[in-house]
C-alpha positions in Angstrom: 22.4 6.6 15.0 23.0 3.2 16.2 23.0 -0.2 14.0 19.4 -1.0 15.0 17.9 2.2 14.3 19.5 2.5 11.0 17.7 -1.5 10.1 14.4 -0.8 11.2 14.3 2.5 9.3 15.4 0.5 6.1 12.9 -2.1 7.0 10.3 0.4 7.4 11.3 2.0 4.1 11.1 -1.2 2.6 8.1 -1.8 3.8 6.7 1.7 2.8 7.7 1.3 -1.0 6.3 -2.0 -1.2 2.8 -0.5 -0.3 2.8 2.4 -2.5 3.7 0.0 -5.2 0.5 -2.0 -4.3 -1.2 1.6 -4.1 -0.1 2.2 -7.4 -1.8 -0.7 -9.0 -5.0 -0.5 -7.0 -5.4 2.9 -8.3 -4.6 1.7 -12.0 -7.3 -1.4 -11.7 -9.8 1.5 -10.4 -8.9 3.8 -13.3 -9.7 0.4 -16.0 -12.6 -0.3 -13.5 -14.1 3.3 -15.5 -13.3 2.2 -18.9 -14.4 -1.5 -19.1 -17.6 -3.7 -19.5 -17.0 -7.2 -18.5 -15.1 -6.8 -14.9 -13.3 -10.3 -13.6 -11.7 -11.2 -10.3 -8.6 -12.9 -9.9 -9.2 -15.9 -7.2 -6.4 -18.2 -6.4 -5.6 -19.7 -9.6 -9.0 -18.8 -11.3 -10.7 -15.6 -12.9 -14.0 -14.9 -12.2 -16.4 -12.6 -13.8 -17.2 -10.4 -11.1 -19.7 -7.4 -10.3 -18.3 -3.8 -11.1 -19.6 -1.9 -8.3 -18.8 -4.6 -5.4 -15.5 -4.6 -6.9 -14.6 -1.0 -7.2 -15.9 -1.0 -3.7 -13.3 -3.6 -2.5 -10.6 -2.0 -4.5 -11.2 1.5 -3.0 -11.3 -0.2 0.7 -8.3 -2.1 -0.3 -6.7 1.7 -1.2 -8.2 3.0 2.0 -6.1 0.7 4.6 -3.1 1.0 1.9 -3.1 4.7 2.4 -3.3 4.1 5.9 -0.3 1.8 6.5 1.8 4.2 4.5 1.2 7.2 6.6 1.4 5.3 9.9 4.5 3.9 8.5 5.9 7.5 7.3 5.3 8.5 10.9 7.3 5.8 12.4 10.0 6.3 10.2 10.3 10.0 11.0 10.2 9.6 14.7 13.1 7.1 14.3 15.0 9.6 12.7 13.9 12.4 14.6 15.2 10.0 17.8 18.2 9.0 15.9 19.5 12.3 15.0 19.0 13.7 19.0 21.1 10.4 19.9 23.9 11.6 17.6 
């Protein structure tokens, strides 16, 4: 496995885990989405009361393109290694 294979597959990982961090928490603000009454928004340096259903919408498109990047990233790390390991 060369030097630059190795890097971009621990960039990629990086990358990966810092997603399903972000995952994580969009599927916690859904999960209090269910359980509260006044909903706000986080905008900038403000907080806005905001509507529930246009914002459980955004959150579960937001999870949508999260879930996304991870697999595509997933697949790019495993054909790195799969190229790496036939280059060994």
């Amino acid at each position: 496995m060369t030097a630059f294979n190795e890097q971009h597959i621990q960039s990629l990982s990086v990358q990966r885990r810092s997603l399903q961090r972000d995952l994580i928490e969009v599927e916690s603000a859904l999960e209090e989405l269910g359980t509260s009454d006044e909903v706000y928004k986080i905008v900038g340096t403000l907080m806005i009361r905001s509507d529930s259903s246009a914002l459980v919408a955004e959150l579960e498109e937001k999870r949508s393109l999260l879930k996304q990047r991870i697999h595509t990233l997933e697949e790019q790390e495993s054909r790195l290694q799969r190229s790496s390991a036939r280059d060994d």
